[in-house]
Short mmCIF file of the C-alpha atoms (twelve columns), coordinates in Angstrom:
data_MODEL
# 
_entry.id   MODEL 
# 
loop_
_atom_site.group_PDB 
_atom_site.id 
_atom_site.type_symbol 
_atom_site.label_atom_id 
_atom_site.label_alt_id 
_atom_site.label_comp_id 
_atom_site.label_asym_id 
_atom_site.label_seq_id 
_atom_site.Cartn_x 
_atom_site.Cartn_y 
_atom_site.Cartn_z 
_atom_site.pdbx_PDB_model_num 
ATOM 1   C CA . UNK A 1   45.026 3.259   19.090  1 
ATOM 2   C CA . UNK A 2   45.250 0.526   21.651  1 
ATOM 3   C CA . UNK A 3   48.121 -0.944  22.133  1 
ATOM 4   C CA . UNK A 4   49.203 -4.279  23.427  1 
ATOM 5   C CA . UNK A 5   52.840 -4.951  24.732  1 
ATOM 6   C CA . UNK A 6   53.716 -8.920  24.359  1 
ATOM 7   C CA . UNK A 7   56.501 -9.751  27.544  1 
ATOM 8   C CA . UNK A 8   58.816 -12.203 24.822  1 
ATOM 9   C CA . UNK A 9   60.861 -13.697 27.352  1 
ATOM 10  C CA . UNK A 10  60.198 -17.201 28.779  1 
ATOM 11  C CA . UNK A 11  60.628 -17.613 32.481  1 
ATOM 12  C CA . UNK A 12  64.116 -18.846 31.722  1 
ATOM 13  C CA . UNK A 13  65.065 -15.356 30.138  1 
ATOM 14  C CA . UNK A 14  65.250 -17.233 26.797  1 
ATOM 15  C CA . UNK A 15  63.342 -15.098 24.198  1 
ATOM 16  C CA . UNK A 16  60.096 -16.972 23.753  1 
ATOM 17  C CA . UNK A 17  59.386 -16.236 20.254  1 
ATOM 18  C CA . UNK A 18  62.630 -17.793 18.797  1 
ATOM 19  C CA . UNK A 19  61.663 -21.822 19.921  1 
ATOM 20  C CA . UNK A 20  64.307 -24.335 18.895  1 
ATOM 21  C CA . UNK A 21  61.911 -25.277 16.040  1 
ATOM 22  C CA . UNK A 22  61.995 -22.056 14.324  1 
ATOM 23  C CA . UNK A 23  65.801 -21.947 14.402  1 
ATOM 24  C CA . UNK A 24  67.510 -21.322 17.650  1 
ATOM 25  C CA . UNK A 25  70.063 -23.647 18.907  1 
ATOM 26  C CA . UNK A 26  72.437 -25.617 17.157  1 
ATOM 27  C CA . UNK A 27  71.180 -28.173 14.748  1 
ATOM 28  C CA . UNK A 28  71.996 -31.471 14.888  1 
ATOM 29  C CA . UNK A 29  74.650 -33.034 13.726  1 
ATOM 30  C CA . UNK A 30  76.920 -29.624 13.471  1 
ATOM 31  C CA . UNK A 31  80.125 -29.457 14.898  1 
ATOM 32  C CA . UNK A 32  81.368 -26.454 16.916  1 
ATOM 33  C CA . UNK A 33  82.889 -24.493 14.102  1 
ATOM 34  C CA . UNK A 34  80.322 -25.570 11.364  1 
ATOM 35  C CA . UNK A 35  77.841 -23.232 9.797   1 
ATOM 36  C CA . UNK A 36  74.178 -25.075 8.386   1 
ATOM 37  C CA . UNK A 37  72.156 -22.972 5.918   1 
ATOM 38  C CA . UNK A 38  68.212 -23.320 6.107   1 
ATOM 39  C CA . UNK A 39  65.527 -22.492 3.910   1 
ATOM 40  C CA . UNK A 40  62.205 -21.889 5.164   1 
ATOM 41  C CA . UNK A 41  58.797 -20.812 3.693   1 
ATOM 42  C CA . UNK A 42  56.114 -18.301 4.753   1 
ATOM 43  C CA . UNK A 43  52.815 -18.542 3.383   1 
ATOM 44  C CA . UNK A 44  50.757 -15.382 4.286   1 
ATOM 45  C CA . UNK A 45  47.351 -14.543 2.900   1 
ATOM 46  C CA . UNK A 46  44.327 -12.360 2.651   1 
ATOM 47  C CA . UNK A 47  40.863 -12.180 3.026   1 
ATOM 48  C CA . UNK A 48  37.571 -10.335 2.976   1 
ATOM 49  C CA . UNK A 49  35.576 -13.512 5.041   1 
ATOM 50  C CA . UNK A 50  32.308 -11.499 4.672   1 
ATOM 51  C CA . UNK A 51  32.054 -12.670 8.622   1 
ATOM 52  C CA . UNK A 52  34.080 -14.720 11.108  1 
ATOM 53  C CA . UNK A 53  29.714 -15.375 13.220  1 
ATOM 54  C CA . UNK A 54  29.439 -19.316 12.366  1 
ATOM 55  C CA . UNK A 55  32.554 -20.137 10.126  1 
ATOM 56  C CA . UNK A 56  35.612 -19.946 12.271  1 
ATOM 57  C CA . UNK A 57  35.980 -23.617 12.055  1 
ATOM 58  C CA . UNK A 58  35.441 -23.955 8.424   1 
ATOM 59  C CA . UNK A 59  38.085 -20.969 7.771   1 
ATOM 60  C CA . UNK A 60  40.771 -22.754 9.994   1 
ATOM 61  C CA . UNK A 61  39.885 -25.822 7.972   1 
ATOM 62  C CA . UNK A 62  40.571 -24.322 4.596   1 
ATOM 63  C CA . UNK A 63  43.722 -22.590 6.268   1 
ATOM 64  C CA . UNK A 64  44.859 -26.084 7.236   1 
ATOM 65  C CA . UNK A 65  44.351 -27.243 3.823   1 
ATOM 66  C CA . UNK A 66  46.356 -24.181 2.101   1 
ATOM 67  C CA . UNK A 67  48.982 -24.402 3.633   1 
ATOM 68  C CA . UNK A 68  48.778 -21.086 4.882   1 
ATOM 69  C CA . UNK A 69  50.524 -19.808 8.360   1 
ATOM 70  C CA . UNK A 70  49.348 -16.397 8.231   1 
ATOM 71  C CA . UNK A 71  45.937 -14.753 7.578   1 
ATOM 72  C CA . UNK A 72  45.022 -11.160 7.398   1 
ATOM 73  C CA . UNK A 73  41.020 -11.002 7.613   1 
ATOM 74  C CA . UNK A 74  38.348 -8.340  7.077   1 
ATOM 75  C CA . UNK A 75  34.953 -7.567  7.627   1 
ATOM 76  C CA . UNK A 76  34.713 -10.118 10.545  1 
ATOM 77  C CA . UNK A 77  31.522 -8.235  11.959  1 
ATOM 78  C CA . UNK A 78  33.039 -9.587  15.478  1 
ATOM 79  C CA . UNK A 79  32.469 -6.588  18.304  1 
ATOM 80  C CA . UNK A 80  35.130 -5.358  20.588  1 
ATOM 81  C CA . UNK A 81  38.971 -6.994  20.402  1 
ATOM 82  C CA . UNK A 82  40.954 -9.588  21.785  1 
ATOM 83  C CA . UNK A 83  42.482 -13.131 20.854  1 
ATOM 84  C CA . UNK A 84  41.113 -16.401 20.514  1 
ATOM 85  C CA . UNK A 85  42.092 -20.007 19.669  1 
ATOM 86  C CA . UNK A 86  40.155 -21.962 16.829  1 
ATOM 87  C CA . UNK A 87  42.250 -25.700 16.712  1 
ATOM 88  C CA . UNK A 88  45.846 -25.280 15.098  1 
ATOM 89  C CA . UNK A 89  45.632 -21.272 14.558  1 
ATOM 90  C CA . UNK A 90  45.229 -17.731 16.902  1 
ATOM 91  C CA . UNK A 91  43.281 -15.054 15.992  1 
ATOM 92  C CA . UNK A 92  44.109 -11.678 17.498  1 
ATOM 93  C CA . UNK A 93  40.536 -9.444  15.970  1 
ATOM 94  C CA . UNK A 94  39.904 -5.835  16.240  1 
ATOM 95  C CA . UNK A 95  36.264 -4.547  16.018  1 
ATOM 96  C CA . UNK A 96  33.949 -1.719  17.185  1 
ATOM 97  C CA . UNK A 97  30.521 -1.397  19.869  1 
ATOM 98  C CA . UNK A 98  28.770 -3.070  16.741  1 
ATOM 99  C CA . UNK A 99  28.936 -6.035  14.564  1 
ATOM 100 C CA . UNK A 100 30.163 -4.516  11.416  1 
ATOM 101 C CA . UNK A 101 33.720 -3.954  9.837   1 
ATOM 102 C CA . UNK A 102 36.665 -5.500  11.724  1 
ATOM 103 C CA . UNK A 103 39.587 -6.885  11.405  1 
ATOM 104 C CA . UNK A 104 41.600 -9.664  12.417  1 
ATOM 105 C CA . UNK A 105 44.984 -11.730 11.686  1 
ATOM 106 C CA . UNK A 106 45.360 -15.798 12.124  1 
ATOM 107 C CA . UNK A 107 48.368 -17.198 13.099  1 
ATOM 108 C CA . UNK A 108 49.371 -20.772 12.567  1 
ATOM 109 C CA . UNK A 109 50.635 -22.922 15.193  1 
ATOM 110 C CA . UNK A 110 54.893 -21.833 14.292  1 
ATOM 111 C CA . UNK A 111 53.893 -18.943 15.332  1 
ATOM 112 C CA . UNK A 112 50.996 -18.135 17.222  1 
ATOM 113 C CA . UNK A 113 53.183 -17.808 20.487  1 
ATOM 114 C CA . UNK A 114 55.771 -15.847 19.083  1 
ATOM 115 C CA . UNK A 115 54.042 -12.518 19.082  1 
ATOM 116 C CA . UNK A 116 55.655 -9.501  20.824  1 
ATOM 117 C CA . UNK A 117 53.391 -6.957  20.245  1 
ATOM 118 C CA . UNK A 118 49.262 -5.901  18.772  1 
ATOM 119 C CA . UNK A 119 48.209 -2.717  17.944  1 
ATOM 120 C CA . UNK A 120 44.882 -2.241  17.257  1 
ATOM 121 C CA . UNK A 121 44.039 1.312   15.224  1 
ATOM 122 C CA . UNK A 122 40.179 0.935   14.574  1 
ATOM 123 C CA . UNK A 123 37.556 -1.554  13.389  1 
ATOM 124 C CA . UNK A 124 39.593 -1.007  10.010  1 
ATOM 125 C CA . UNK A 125 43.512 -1.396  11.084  1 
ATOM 126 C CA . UNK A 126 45.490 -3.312  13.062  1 
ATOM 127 C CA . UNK A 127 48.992 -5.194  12.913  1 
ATOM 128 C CA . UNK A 128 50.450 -7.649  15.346  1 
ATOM 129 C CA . UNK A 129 54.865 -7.938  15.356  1 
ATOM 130 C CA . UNK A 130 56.186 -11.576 16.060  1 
ATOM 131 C CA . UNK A 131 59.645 -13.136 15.495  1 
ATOM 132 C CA . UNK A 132 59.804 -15.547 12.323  1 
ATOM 133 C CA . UNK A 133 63.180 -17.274 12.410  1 
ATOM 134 C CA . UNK A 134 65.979 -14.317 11.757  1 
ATOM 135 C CA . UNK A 135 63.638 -11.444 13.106  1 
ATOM 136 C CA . UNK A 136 60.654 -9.647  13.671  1 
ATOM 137 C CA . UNK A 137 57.530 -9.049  11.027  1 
ATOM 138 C CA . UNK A 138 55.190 -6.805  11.306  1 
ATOM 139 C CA . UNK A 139 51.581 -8.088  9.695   1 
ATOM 140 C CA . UNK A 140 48.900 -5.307  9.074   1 
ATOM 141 C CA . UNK A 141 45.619 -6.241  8.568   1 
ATOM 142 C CA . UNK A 142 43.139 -3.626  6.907   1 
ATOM 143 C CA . UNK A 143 39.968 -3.135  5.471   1 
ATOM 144 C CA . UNK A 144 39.400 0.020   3.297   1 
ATOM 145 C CA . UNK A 145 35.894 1.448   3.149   1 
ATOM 146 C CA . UNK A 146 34.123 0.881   0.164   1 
ATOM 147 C CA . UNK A 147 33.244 3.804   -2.564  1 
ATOM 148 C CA . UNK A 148 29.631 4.785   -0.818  1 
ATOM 149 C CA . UNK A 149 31.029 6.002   2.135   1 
ATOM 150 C CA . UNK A 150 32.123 9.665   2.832   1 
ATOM 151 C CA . UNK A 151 35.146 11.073  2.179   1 
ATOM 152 C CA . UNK A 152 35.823 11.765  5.783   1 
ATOM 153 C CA . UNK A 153 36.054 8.057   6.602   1 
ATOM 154 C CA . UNK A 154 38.431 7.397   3.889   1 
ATOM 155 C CA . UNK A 155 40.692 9.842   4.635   1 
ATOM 156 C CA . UNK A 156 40.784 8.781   8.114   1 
ATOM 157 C CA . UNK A 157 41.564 5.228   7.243   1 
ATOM 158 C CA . UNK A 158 44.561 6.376   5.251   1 
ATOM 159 C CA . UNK A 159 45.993 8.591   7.579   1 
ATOM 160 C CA . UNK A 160 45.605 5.793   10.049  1 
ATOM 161 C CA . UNK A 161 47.089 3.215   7.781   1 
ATOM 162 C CA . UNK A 162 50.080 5.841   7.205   1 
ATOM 163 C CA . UNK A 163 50.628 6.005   11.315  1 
ATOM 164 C CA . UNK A 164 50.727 2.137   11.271  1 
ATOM 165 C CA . UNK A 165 53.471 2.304   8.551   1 
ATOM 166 C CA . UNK A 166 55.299 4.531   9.678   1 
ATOM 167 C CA . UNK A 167 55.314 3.145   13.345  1 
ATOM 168 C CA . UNK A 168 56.720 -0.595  12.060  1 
ATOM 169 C CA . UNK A 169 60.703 0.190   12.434  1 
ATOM 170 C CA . UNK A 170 62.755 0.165   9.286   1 
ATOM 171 C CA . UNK A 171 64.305 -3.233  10.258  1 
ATOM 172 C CA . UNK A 172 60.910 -5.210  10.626  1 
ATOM 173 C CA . UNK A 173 60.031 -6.802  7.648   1 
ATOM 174 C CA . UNK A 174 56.466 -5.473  6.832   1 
ATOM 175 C CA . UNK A 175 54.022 -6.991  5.262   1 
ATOM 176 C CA . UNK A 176 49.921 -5.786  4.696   1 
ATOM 177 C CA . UNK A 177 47.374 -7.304  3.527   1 
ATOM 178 C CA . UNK A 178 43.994 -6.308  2.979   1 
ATOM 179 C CA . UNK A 179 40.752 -5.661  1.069   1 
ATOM 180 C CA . UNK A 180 41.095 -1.712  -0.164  1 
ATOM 181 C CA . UNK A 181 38.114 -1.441  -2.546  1 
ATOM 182 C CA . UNK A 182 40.219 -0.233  -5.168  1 
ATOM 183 C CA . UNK A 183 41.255 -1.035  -8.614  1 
ATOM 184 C CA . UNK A 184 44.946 -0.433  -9.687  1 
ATOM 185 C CA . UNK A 185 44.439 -1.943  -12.893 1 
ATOM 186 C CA . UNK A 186 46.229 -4.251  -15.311 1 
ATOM 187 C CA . UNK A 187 49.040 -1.748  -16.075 1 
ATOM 188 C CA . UNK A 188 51.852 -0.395  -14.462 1 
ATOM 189 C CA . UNK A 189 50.677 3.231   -16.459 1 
ATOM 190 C CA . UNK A 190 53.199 5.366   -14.901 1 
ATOM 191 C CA . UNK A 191 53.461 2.991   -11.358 1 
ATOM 192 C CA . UNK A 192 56.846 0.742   -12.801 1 
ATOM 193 C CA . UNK A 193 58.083 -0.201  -10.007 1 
ATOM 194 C CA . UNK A 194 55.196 0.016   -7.166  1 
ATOM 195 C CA . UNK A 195 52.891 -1.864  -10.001 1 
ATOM 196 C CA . UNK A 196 54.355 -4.877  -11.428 1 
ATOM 197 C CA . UNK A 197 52.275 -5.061  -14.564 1 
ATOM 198 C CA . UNK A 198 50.214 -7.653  -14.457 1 
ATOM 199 C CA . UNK A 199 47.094 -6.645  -12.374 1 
ATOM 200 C CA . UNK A 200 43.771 -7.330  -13.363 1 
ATOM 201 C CA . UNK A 201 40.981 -4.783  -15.052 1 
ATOM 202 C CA . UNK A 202 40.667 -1.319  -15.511 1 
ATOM 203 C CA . UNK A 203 42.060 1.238   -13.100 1 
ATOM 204 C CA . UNK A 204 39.664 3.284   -11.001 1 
ATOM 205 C CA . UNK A 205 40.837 7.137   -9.678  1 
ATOM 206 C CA . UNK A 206 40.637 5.844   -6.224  1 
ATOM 207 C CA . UNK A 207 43.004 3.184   -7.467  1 
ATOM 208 C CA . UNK A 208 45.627 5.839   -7.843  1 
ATOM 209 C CA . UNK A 209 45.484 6.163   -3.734  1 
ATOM 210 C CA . UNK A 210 46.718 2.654   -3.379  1 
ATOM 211 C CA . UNK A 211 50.258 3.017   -5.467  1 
ATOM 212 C CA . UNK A 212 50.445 6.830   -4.403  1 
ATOM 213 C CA . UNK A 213 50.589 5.120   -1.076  1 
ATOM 214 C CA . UNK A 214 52.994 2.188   -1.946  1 
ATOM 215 C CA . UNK A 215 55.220 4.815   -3.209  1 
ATOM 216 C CA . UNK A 216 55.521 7.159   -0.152  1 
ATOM 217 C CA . UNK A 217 56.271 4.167   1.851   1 
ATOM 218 C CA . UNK A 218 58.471 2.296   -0.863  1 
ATOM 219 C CA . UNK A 219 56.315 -0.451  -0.870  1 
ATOM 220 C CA . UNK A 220 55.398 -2.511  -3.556  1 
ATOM 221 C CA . UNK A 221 52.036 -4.998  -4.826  1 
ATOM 222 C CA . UNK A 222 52.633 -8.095  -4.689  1 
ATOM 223 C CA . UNK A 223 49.882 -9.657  -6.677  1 
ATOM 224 C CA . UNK A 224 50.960 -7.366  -9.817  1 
ATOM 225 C CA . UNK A 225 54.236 -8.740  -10.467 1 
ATOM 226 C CA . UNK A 226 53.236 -12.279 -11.150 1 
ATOM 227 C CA . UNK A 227 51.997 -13.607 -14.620 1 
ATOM 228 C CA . UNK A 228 48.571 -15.515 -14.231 1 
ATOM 229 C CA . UNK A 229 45.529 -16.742 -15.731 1 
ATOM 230 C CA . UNK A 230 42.363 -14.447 -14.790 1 
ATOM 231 C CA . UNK A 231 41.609 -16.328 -12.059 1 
ATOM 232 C CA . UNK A 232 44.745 -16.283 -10.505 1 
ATOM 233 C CA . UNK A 233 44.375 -12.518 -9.944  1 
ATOM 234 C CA . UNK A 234 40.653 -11.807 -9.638  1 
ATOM 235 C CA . UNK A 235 39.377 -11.267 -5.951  1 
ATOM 236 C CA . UNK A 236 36.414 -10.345 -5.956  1 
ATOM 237 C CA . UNK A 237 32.711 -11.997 -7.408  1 
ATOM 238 C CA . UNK A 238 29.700 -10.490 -7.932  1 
ATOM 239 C CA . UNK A 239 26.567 -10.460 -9.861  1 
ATOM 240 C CA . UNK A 240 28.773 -12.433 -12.936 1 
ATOM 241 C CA . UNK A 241 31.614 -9.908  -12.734 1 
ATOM 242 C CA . UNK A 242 35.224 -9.701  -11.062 1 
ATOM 243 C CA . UNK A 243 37.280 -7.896  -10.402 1 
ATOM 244 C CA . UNK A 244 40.625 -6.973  -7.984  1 
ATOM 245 C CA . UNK A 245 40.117 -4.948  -4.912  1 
ATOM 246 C CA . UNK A 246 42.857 -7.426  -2.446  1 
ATOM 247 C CA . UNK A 247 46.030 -6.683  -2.200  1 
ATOM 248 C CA . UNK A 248 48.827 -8.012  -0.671  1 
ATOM 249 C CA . UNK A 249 51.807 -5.329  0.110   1 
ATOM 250 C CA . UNK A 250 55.835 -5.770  1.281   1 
ATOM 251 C CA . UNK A 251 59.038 -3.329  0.994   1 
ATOM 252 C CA . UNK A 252 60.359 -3.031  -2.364  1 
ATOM 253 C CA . UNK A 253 63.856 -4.960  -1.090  1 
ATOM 254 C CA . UNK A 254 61.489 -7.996  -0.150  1 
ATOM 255 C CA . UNK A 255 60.384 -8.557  -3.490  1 
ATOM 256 C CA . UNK A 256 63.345 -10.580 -4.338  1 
ATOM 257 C CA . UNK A 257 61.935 -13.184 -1.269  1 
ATOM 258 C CA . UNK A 258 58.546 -13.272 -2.697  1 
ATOM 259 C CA . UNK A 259 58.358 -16.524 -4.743  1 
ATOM 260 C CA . UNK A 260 54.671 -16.804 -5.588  1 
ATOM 261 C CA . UNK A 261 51.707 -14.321 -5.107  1 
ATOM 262 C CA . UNK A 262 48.175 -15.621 -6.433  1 
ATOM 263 C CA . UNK A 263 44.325 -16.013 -5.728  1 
ATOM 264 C CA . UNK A 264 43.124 -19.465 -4.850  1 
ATOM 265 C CA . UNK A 265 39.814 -19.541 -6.819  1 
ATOM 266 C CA . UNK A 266 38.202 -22.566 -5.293  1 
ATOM 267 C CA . UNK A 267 38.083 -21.458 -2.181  1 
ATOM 268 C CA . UNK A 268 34.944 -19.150 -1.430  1 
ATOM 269 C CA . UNK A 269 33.538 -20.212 2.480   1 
ATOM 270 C CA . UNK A 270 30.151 -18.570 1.381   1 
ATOM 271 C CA . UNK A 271 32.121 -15.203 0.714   1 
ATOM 272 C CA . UNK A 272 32.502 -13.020 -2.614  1 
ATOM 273 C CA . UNK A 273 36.042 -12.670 -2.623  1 
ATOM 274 C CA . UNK A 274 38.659 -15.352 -2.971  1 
ATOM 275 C CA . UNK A 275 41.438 -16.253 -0.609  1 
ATOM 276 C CA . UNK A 276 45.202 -14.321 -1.835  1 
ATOM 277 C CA . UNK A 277 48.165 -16.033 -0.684  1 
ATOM 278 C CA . UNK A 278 51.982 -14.890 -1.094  1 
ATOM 279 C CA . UNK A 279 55.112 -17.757 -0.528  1 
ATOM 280 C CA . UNK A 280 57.935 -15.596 1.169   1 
ATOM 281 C CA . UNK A 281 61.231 -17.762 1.779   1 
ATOM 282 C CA . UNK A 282 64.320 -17.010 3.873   1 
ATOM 283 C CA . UNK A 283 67.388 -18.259 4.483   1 
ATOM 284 C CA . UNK A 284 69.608 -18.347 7.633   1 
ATOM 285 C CA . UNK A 285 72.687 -20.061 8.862   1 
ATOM 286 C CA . UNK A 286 73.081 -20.921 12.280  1 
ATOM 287 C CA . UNK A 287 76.849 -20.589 13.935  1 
ATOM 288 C CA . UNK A 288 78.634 -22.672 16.960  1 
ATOM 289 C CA . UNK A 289 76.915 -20.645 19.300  1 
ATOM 290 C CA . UNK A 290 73.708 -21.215 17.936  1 
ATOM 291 C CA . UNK A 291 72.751 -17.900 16.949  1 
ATOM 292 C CA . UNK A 292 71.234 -17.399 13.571  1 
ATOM 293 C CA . UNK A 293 72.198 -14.929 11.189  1 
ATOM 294 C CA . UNK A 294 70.238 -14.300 8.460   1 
ATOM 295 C CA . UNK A 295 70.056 -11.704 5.437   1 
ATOM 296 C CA . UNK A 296 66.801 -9.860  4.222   1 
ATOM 297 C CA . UNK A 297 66.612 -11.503 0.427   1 
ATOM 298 C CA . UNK A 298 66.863 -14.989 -0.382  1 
ATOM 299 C CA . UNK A 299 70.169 -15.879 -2.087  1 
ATOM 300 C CA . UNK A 300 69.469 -17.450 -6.019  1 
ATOM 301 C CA . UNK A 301 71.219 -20.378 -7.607  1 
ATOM 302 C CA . UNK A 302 70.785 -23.568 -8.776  1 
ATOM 303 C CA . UNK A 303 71.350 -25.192 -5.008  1 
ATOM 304 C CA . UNK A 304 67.920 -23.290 -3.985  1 
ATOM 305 C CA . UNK A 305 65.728 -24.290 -7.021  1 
ATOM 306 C CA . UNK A 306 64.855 -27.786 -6.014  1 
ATOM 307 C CA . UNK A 307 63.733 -26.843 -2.762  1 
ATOM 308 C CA . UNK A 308 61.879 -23.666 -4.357  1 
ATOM 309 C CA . UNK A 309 59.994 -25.834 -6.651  1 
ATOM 310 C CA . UNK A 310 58.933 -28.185 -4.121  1 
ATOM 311 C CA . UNK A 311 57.196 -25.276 -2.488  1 
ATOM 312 C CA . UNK A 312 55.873 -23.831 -5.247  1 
ATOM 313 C CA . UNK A 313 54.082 -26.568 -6.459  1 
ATOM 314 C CA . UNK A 314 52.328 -27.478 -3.338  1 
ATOM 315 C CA . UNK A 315 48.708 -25.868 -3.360  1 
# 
């Protein structure tokens, strides 16, 4: 694994990942005593590009026009790693000697300089850790192999994917996103809980892999607990068929934060599978001394539902 350690502190000592604009400091027009309460939305999403060669500016593009701040990629067929910026967003990629597999997250311009630390696993894994308003996520990018391979390489990626799990610390909120070539199916089937319910298709036996997974690490799928039309959950096109092999992944106690979790059909950028985006939203209140303070689930009530309707409705 190669690991890169992010210095967070600006030459003033401040801690560069937590701007003014993302929350520090004391808004205006707060007294001393006074407490404000924000409400802020995440958009993160996830997507097999087919390849980043000749379409990073038409990605960033449809980014821009999703409304979407964070990107897990895969299959970017870019070689070796590093980080690059393409107009409003940062990509941090991870790849191998050759132009195949690879991996790669996009960050948006809130928050492309508030990373504190990438760790790249393989061509197939990697995460990057950076402060979003009342603490630190953890993003994993990853990119299963598909059911041709051997059964050596797919081990390898999930004992891999297990080490990057287990590494993010219990008080990062985690989040992964990625294309595992598996079908959980439209039913729960024994997976209440880690499976919402509402997937899409049949389940395949190497489906069983992904909630086994979700429930040794407590997490849960995102894109089965949410009521939609077909193409609202299908990810994947090909030869007249679809079906749902993207996932998007968070700790069960996030759930309550996740607002929205659906497939953006229109959007294809010459690739078979469809962008998946998930709305997170968190809440904070910022004291006299400027230090916010903020809880892991969103709070519900009728004060919130205005603002949560805005967002939802916006594409």
């Amino acid at each position: 694994m190669q690991h890169d350690n992010i210095d967070p502190t600006h030459i003033y000592g401040r801690l560069r990942s937590c701007p003014p604009s993302l929350g520090a400091g004391r808004p205006r027009g707060v007294r001393g005593g006074g407490r404000v309460t924000t409400l802020g939305r995440i958009r993160v999403g996830s997507w097999n590009i087919g390849t980043l060669t000749g379409k990073r500016i038409e990605l960033v593009d449809t980014f821009l026009k999703s409304n979407v701040d964070i990107v897990c990629v895969q299959e970017t067929r870019w070689k070796g790693e590093g980080a690059v910026e393409i107009k409003d967003y940062k990509l941090w990629y991870s790849g191998s000697r050759v132009a195949r597999n690879g991996v790669g997250i996009f960050l948006g311009k809130l928050h492309k300089d508030n990373v504190v630390d990438v760790s790249r696993f393989s061509d197939r894994i990697m995460s990057v850790s950076l402060i979003i308003k009342e603490g630190t996520y953890t993003i994993i990018s990853s990119y299963a192999p598909h059911a041709g391979l051997g059964e050596a390489e797919k081990k390898r990626f999930w004992e891999l994917l297990d080490e990057a799990v287990r590494g993010c610390p219990t008080e990062h909120r985690l989040i992964i996103g990625g294309d595992l070539n598996k079908r959980i199916g439209a039913e729960a089937e024994g997976y209440e809980g880690v499976h919402g319910g509402f997937g899409f298709g049949p389940r395949n036996e190497e489906g069983r892999s992904i909630l086994d997974f979700a429930i040794a690490h407590e997490l849960v799928v995102a894109n089965s607990f949410f009521k939609k039309r077909d193409a609202h959950l299908a990810t994947f096109y090909s030869a007249g068929r679809s079906t749902q092999i993207d996932f998007l992944l968070l700790r069960k106690g996030e759930l309550r934060t996740c607002r929205e979790c659906k497939v953006l059909p229109a959007l294809t950028c010459s690739s078979q599978h469809r962008l998946l985006v998930m709305d997170l939203f968190t809440r904070g209140r910022v004291g006299r001394k400027g230090i916010s303070t903020l809880p892991t689930q969103t709070r519900s009530g009728t004060a919130w539902r205005p603002l949560l309707d805005m967002w939802q409705k916006r594409p």
